[in-house]
C-alpha positions as CSV (number, residue, x, y, z in Angstrom):
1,X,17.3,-15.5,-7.8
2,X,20.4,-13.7,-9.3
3,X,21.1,-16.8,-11.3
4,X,17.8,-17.6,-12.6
5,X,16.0,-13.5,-12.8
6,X,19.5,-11.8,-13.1
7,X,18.5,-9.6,-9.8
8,X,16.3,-9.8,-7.2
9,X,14.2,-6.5,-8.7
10,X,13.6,-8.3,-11.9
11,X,12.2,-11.0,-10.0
12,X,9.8,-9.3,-7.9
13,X,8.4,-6.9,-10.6
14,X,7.9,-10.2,-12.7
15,X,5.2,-10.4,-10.6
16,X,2.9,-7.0,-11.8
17,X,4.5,-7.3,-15.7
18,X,6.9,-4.6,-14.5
19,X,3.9,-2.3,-14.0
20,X,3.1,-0.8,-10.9
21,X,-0.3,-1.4,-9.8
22,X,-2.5,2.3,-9.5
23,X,-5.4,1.7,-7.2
24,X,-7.6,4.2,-7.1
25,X,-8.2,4.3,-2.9
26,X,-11.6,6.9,-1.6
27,X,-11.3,5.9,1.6
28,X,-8.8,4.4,3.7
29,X,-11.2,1.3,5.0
30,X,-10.6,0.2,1.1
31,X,-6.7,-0.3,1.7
32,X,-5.9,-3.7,1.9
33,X,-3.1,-5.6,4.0
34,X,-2.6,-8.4,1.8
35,X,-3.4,-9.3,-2.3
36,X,-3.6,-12.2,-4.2
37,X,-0.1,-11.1,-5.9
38,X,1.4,-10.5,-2.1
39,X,0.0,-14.0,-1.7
40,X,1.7,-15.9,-4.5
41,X,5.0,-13.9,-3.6
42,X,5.2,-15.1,0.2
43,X,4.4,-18.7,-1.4
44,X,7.0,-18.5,-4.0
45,X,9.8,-16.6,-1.5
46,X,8.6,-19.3,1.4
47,X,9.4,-21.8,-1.5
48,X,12.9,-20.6,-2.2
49,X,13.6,-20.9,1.7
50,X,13.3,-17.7,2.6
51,X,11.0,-16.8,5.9
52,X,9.4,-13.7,7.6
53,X,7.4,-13.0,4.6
54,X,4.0,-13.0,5.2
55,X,1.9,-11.4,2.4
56,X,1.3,-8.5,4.7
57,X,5.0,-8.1,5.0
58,X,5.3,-8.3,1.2
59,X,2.4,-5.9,0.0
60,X,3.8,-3.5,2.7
61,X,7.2,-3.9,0.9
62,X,5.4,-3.6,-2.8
63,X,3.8,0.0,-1.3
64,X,7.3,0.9,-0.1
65,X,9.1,0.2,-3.2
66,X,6.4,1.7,-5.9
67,X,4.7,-1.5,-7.1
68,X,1.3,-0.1,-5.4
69,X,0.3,2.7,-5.1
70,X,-2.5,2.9,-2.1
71,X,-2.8,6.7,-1.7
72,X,-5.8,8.2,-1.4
73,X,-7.1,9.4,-5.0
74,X,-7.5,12.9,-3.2
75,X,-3.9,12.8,-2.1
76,X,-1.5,15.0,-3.7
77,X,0.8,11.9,-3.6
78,X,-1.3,9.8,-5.6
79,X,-2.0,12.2,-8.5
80,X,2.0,13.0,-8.4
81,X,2.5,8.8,-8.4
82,X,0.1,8.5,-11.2
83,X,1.7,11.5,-13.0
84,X,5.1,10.2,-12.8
85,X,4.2,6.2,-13.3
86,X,1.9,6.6,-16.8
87,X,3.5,10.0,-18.4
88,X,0.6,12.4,-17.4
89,X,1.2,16.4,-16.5
């Protein structure tokens, strides 16, 4: 992935155009465990050889690193995250 992406965080941001992805969560019963992107990045990691990457695994690892943002719209996270990610005060 180094060779062809030049790191492995170019790679994976690739995936969301190097945007993270603001959803705008009311209630935790909308949070989901698994997308169609965290599909199609299991599929493409499984592909390269890698394993232990489930798309549950992966969209837990997008929330970690910032490429989702699943906080409750109410939560002073998600208005902080949303501040921070599009330039708002």
């Amino acid at each position: 992935m180094q060779e062809e992406y030049g790191s492995f965080s170019k790679y994976i941001w690739g995936f969301v155009d190097n945007k993270p992805i603001n959803n705008n969560v009311k209630s935790w019963k909308e949070v989901q465990a698994t997308t169609e992107i965290s599909d199609r990045i299991s599929k493409n990691l499984k592909k390269r050889g890698m394993k232990f990457v489930g798309s549950t695994i992966i969209y837990a690892f997008m929330q970690a690193i910032g490429m989702v943002n699943d906080h409750l719209v109410d939560c002073f996270k998600h208005k902080e995250i949303t501040a921070k990610t599009y330039g708002f005060n």
